[in-house]
C-alpha positions in Angstrom: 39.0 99.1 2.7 39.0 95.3 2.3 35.3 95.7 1.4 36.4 98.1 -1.7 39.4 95.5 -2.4 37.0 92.5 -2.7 34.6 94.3 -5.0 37.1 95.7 -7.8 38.5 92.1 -7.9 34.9 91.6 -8.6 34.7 94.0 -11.0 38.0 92.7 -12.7 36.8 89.3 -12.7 34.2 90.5 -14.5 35.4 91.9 -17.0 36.9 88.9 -17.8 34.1 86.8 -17.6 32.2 89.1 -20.4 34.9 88.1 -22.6 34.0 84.4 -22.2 30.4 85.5 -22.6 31.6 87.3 -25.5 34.0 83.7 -26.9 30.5 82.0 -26.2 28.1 83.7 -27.8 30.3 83.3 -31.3 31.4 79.6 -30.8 26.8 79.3 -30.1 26.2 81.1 -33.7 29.0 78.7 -35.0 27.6 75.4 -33.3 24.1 76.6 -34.7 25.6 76.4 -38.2 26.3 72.4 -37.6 23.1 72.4 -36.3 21.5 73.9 -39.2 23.5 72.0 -41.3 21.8 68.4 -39.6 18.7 69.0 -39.9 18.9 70.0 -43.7 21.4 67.4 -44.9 20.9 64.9 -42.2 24.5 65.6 -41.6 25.9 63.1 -38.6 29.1 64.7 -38.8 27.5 67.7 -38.4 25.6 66.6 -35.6 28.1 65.6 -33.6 30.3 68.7 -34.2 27.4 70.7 -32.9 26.8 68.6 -29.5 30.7 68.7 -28.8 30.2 72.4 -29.1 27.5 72.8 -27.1 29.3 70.1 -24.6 32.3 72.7 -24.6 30.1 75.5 -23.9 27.7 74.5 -21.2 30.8 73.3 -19.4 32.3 76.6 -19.8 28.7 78.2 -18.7 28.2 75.9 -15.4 32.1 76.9 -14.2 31.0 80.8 -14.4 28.2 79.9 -12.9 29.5 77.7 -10.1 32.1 81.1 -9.6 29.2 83.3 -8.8 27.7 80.9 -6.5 30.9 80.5 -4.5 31.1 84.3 -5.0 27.7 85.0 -3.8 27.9 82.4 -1.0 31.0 84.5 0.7 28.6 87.5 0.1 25.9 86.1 2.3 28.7 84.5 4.7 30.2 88.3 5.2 27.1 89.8 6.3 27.1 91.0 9.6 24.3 91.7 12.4 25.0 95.5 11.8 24.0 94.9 7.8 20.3 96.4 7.2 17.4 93.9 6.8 17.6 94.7 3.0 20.8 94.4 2.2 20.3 90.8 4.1 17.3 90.1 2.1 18.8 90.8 -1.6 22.1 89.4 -0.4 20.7 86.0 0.4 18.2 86.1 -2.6 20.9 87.0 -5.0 22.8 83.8 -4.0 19.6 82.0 -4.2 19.2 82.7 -8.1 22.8 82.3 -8.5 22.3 78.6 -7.2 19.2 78.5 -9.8 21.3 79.5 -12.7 23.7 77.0 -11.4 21.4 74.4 -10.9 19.7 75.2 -14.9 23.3 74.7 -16.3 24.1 71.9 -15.1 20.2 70.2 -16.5 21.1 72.1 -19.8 24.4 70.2 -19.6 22.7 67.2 -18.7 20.3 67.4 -21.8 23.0 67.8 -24.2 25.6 64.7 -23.0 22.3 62.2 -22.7 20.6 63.4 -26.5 22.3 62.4 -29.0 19.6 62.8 -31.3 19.3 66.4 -30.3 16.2 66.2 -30.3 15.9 68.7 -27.4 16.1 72.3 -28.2 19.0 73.8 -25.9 19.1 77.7 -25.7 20.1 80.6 -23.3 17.1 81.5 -22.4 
């Protein structure tokens, strides 16, 4: 039972995540605008609207993702001996490219506090 308690407060957490998603895929379009807006005008004010947006959401981003590495890490700490070799095997690789998502975040994050210039293209990708 605690195994179907953990993963609907999964599920819930979710949810609420995909609203964030959701939040951050607008307040992207909206940064783009300023972004847009530089490059045509050579807009400073501009520019800098658009990097504290991005700021703001790669922060956001790299928290999700730092929750779904802590998520995944109890995943692989709860397996047990009885657990089937594959459920092992995606288990631990799923926390794996949790930690890569992580890890891309926080260079993404990295990129857009240390260019200033933007001239590094930042995306989802």
């Amino acid at each position: 039972m605690d195994d179907i308690n953990r993963r609907l407060e999964q599920i819930n957490m979710e949810y609420f995540i995909w609203i964030i998603y959701f939040i951050i895929i607008g307040l992207s379009m909206y940064a783009n605008s300023f972004e847009k807006k530089y490059f045509l005008y050579n807009d400073y004010h501009a520019r800098e609207k658009y990097r504290k947006l991005n700021t703001f959401i790669f922060i956001v981003a790299v928290i999700i993702y730092f929750y779904f590495v802590v998520d995944n890490y109890q995943d692989v700490k709860d397996l047990n001996f009885t657990d089937s070799p594959k459920k092992k095997e995606l288990t631990e690789l799923s926390f794996l490219a949790t930690c890569l998502v992580f890890v891309s975040g926080v260079i993404f994050l990295y990129i857009i506090i240390n260019d200033p210039d933007i001239d590094t293209e930042i995306a989802f990708s």
